[in-house]
C-alpha positions as CSV (number, residue, x, y, z in Angstrom):
1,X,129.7,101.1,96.1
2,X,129.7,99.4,99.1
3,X,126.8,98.6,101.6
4,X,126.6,102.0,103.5
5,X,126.4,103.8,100.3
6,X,123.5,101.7,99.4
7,X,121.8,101.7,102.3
8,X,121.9,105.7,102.7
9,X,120.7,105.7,99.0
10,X,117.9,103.5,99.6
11,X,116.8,105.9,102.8
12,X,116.9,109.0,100.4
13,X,114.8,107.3,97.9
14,X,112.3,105.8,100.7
15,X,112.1,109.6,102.1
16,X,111.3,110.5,98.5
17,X,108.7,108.2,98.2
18,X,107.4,108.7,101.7
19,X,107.1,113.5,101.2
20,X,105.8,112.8,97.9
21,X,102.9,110.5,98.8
22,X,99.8,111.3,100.5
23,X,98.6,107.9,102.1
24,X,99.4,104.4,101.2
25,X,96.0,102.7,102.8
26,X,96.3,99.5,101.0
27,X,100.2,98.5,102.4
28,X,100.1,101.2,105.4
29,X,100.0,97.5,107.3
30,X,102.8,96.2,105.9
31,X,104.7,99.6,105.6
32,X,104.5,99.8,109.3
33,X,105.4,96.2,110.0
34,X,108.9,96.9,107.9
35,X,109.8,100.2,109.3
36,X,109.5,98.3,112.9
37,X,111.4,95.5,111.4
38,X,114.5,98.1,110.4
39,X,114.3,100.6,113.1
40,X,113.9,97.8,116.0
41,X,115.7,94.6,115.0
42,X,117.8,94.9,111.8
43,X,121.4,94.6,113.1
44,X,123.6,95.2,110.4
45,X,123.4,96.8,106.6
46,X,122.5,94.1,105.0
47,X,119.5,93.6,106.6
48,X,118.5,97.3,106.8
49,X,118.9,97.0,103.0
50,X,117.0,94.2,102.6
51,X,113.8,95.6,104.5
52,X,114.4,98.8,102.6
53,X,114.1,96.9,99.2
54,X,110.7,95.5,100.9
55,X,109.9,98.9,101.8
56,X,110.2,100.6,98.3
57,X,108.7,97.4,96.8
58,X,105.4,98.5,98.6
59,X,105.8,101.9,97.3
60,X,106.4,101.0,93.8
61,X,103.1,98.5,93.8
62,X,101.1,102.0,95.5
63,X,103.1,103.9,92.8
64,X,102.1,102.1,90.0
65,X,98.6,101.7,90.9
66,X,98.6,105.4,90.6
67,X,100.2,105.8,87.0
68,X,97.7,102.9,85.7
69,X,94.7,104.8,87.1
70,X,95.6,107.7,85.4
71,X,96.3,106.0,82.0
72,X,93.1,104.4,82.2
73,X,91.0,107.9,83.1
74,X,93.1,109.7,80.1
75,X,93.2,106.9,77.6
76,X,89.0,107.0,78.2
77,X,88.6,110.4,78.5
78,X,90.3,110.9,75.1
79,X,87.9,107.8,73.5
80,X,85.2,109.4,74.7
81,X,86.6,112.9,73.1
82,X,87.3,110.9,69.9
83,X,83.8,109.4,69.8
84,X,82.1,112.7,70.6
85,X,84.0,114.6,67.4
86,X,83.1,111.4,65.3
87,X,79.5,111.8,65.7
């Protein structure tokens, strides 16, 4: 694999991430300030692939906010389900 086929896998993944999300309010800073760093001055593949790694990094963090919110509501939704069929 060399660094074109990387770099057009990491732009399918970030489109991924990007239709499947609704907002990003917490990184929609720093989301913007790397897609102006890769669309205006990143010259070559390497660095279009390193401020895509930064890129899906953000997503990732907003991602896995998401998946630990919902553990947390089901994990106490089911304790409180548990306790309620105890009593």
């Amino acid at each position: 694999m060399n660094y074109k086929d990387v770099y057009k896998l990491q732009l399918q993944l970030l489109s991924i991430y990007e239709k499947n999300e609704r907002y990003s309010a917490p990184y929609q800073k720093q989301i913007n300030y790397y897609k102006r760093q890769l669309y205006l001055f990143a010259e070559d593949n390497v660095q279009r692939i390193f401020v895509l790694n930064q890129l899906l990094k953000i997503h990732e963090k907003t991602r896995a906010m998401l998946v630990n919110s919902c553990a947390e509501y089901y994990f106490s939704k089911e304790v409180t389900e548990d306790d309620k069929s105890s009593v």
